[in-house]
C-alpha positions as a printed Julia matrix, in Angstrom:
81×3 Matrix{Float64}:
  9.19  -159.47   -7.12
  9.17  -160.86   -3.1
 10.12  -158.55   -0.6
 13.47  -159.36   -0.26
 14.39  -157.59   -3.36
 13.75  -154.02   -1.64
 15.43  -154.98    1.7
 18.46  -155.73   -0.32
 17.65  -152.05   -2.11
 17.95  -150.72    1.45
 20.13  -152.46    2.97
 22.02  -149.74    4.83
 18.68  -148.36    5.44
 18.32  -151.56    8.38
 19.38  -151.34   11.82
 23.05  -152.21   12.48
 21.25  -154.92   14.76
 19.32  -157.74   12.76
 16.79  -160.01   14.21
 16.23  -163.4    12.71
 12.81  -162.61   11.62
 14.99  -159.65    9.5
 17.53  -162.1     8.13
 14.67  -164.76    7.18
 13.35  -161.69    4.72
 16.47  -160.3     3.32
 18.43  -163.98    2.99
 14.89  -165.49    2.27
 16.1   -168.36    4.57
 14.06  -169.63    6.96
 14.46  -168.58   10.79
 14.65  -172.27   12.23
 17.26  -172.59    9.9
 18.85  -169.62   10.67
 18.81  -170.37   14.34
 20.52  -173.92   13.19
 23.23  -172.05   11.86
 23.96  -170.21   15.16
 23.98  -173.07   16.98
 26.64  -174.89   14.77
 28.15  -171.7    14.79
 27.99  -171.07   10.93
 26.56  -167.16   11.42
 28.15  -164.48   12.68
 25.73  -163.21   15.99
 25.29  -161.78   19.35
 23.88  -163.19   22.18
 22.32  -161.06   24.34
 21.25  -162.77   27.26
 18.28  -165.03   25.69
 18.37  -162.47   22.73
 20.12  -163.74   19.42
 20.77  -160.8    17.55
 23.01  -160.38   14.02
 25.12  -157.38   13.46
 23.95  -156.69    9.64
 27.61  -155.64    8.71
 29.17  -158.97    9.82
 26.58  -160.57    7.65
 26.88  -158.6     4.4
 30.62  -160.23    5.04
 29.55  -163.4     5.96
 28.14  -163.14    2.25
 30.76  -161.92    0.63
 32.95  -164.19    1.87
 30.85  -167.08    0.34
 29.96  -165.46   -2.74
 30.93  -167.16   -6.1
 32.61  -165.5    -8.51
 32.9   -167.53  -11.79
 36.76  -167.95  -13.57
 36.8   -166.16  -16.8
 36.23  -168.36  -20.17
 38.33  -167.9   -23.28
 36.81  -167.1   -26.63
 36.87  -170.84  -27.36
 34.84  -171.4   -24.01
 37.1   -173.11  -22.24
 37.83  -171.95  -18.28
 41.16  -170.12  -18.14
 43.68  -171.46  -15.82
């Protein structure tokens, strides 16, 4: 198992401040990425000053709200409507 599997154990355990070297172990994406995303504005962060800094509570929502949640499936398999 990597070591993203006990940072999402702990997750409250983190700071309420993230760093992206924090988010590239628990999202296990990688921080240039991660710093693309703030710059097209698809991550919730903070800017202080030269400082880029996530607030780990807007992110768990950021997940949620991008989770996927499958429809349920009938006994004959077929996706409910």
């Amino acid at each position: 198992m990597g070591h993203s599997a006990p940072m999402l154990a702990n997750f409250e355990a983190l700071p309420d401040m993230l760093t992206a070297k924090d988010l590239e172990g628990l999202l296990q994406i990688d921080r240039k990425t991660i710093y693309a995303y703030v710059q097209r504005g698809l991550i919730p962060y903070i800017r202080i000053e030269s400082n880029v800094r996530f607030s780990k509570h807007q992110v768990l929502q950021w997940l949620s709200e991008r989770s996927f949640e499958p429809r349920p499936v009938n006994r004959n398999g077929a996706k409910r409507q």
